[in-house]
N, C-alpha and C positions, 0 to 999 in steps of 0.2 A: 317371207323368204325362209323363216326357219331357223336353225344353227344360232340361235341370238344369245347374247350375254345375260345375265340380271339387268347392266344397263340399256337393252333394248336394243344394242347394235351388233352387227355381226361378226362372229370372232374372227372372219377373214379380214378387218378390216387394217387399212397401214397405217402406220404413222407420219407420214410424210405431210410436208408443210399444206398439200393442198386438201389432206384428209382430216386435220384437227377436228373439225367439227364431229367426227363421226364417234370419238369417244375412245373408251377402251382399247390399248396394242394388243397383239397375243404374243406371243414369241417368234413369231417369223420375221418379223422385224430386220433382225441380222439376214436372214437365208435366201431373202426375195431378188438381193439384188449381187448374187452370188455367181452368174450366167446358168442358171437351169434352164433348158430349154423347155418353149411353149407346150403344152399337153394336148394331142392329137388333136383334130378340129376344131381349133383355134387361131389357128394361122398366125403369122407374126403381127408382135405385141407394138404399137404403136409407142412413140417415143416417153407417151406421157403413162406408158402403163409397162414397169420393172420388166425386164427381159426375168423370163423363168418364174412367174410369179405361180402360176399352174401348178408347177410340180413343188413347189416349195411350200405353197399350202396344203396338195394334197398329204406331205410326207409331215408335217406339224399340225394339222387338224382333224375334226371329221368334217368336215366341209366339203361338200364336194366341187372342182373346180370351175363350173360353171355358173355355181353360186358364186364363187369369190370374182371370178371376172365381172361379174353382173356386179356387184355388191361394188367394185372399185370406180364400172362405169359410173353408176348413181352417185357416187361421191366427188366426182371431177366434177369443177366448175363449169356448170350450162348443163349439167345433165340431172334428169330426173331422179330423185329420194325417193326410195318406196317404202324407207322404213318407216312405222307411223310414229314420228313425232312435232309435236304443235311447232310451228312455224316461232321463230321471234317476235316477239312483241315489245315495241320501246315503251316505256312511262311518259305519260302526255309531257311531262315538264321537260325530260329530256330531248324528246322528237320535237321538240317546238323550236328546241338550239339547231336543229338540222334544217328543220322547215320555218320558211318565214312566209306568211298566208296574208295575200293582201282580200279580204274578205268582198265579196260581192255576191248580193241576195240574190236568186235568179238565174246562179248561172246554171250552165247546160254542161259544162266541160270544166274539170281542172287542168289546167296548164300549169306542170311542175318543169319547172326551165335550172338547169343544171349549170354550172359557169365554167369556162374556159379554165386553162392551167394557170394556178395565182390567181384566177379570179374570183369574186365573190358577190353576193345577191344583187348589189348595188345595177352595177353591168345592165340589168333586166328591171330596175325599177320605172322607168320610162314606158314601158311595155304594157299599152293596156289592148286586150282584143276582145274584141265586144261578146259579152254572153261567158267569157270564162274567168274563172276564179284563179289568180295570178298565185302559187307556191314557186317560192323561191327557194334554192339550196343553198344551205349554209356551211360550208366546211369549216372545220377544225385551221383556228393560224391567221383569222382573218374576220376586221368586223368585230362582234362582241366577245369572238370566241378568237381573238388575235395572240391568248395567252395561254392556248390549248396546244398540246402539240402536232402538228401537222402530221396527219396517217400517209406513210407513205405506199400502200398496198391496195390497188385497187377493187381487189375483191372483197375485204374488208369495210372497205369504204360505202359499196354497193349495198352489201348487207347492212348495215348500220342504218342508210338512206329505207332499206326495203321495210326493218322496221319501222324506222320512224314511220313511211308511212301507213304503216299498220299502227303503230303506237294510235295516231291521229283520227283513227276509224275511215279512212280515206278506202281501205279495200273493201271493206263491206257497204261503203257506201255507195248508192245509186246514182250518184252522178260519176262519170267513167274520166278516169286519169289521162291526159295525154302527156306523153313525155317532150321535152326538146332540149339540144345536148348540142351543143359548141364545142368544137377542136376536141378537149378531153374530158369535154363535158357528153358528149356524145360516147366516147366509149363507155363511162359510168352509166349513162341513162341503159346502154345497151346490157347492161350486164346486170343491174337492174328488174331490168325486163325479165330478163332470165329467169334472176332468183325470185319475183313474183311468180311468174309461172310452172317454176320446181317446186316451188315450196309452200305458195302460196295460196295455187292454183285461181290463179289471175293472170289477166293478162290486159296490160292498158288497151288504149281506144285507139293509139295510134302513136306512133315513135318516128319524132322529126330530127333528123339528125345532120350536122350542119358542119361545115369547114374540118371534115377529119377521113385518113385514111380509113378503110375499112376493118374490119378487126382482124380479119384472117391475111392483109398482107402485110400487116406493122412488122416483121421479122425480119431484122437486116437493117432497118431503117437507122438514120444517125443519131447517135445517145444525144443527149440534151444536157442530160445534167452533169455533164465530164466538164462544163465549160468554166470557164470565169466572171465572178460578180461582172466585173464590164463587157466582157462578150451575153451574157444573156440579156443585159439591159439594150445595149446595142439591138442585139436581136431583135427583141420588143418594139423598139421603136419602128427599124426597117420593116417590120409587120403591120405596125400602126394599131400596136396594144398598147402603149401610151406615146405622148404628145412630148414633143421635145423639153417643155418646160420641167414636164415630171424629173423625165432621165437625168436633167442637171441637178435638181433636187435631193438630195443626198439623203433628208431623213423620211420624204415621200418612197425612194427606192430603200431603204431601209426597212419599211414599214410591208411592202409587197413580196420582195426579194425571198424570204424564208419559205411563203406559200410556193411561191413561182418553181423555190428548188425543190419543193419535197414533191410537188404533184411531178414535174419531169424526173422525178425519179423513182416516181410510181409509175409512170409511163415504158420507163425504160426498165423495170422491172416485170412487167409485165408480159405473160405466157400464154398465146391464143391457147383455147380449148374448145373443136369441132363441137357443135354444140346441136340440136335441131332448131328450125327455125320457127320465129314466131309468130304465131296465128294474128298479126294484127298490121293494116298497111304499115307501110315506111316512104315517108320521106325524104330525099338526101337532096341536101344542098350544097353549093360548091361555088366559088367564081373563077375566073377566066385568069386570074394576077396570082396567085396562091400556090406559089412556088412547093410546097409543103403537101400539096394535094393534087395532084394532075385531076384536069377535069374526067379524064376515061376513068378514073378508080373509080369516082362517085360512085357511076354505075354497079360497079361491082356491091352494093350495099345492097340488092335487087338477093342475095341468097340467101339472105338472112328474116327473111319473112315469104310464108304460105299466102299471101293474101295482094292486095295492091302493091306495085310502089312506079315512086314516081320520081323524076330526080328535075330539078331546073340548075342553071347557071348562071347567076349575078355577075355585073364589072365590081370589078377592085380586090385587093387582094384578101389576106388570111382574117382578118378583122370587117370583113364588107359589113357585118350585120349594124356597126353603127351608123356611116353615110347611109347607109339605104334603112333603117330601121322601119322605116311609114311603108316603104315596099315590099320589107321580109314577112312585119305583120300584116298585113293587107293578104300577103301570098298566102301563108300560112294556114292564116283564121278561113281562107275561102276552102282549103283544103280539108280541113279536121272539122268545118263545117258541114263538107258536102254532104256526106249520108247522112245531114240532121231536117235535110231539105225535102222535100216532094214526098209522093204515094208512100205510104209504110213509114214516117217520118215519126211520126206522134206514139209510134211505137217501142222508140228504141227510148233506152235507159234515160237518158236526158230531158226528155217532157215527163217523165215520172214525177222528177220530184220539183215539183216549182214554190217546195219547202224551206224558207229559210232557217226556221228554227230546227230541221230535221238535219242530219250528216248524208 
């Protein structure tokens, strides 16, 4: 693009919390968000882009203003980086705290399964689908990492996740990632996505996504974490994210309670960003009791991917995947199976490597 620092970034770029990554302020800092109005054909600035940023850079840089509007899209969350630099990479010991790999020789497909809010890898340890290699997500607050402090920024979160699994050789490897992402497990896998295909230029095999609104209508929706220790435990249970015995259990909810409030308040901190959509099916699941999800939103997950999608609807409510788990995997594994099947089958990425000693 040009116009770039010693550090390799562009001197248009802001400082604002969703732009850290981009590096170096320049001094417009102050003047962006001054009301200058937008710079001839450009039309009005969307919420998440400074009213008057146009004229504010062109009157503090040599940049010219079609660079810096470009330069700010690339750096909003879901959109494309063109500046070249290496993607993140986690240190295998560290990505191993984020990923937990239940190993199987042969398989065709990783299935990295993401956990609900408070929840943690256990959830999915039951889950075996035939031919895929089970990664489980570890957050921070929970499990070995119970003494870590719970991130409460989803984006952050994402990225961390995206390294690791790059940390793990998981992108470069030949067998092809599928995502699956429960209630705010699914916004993370979704965002994710994202940042493999901005950054990493990947993009998984298929992204199942299950008991959660869609990204682009979560605005407006009821905060979570404004509640109290016994109104969120209550919650839980009338959800049937744990069992009455727990709820009574004082140092069981003790022990969950801290993850449960940081992640709903990475939820409710959380700032859609119009993103393009991704080259890979989508799956959306939903059931019929899931007061928290009307069954018509599922559908709406249908704009967020170029390629298939498909949505079904389970009985029971926001928690179904454990009563029905033999039917969610069964559904599932036929899904992210099918194009491993028939004519052109032995061609795709998955019969490549029938290497176990290989990544």
């Amino acid at each position: 693009m040009g116009c770039t620092s010693s550090k390799g970034c562009c001197l248009c770029c802001v400082p604002d919390a969703a732009l850290k990554s981009c590096g170096p302020a320049v001094p417009i800092a102050k003047e962006i968000t001054n009301g200058y109005p937008a710079p001839p054909g450009h039309g009005a600035h969307t919420p998440a882009h400074p009213q008057g940023l146009g004229e504010a850079i062109q009157t503090r840089t040599r940049c010219i203003s079609a660079c810096a509007v470009r330069c700010i899209h690339d750096h909003l969350p879901g959109h494309r980086h063109d500046h070249q630099r290496a993607p993140a990479k986690m240190r295998e010991e560290e990505a191993r705290k984020w990923l937990s790999v239940k190993r199987k020789d042969f398989a065709r497909v990783r299935l990295v399964c993401f956990p609900y809010a408070g929840g943690n890898s256990n959830f999915y340890k039951t889950w075996d689908v035939k031919e895929a290699e089970m990664v489980t997500v570890e957050l921070p607050g929970r499990n070995a990492r119970y003494n870590e402090k719970v991130i409460t920024d989803v984006y952050l979160i994402a990225k961390k996740i995206a390294a690791a699994l790059a940390g793990l050789g998981y992108i470069e490897s030949k067998i092809p990632l599928v995502f699956f992402g429960h209630s705010f497990g699914a916004i993370v896998s979704t965002l994710v996505a994202q940042i493999l295909r901005n950054q990493y230029n990947y993009t998984p095999k298929h992204l199942v996504v299950s008991g959660c609104v869609p990204l682009h209508l979560r605005a407006g929706r009821p905060k979570f974490s404004v509640a109290n220790d016994d109104e969120l435990v209550s919650s839980l249970l009338d959800m049937g994210g744990i069992t009455k015995e727990m709820a009574r259990n004082r140092d069981v909810v003790t022990q969950f309670l801290p993850a449960l409030k940081g992640d709903y308040l990475a939820v409710d901190k959380y700032v859609y960003h119009e993103a393009p959509p991704l080259d890979c099916p989508i799956l959306a699941l939903g059931s019929d009791q899931d007061l928290r999800v009307p069954q018509h939103e599922t559908e709406e997950w249908a704009r967020f991917t170029t390629k298939e999608f498909e949505s079904r609807i389970f009985p029971g409510g926001h928690f179904f995947l454990k009563p029905l788990e033999k039917e969610v995997v069964a559904y599932v594994s036929s899904v992210i199976f099918r194009d491993l099947t028939g004519p052109g089958a032995t061609d795709l990425p998955g019969f490549i490597l029938f290497d176990p000693n290989k990544k």
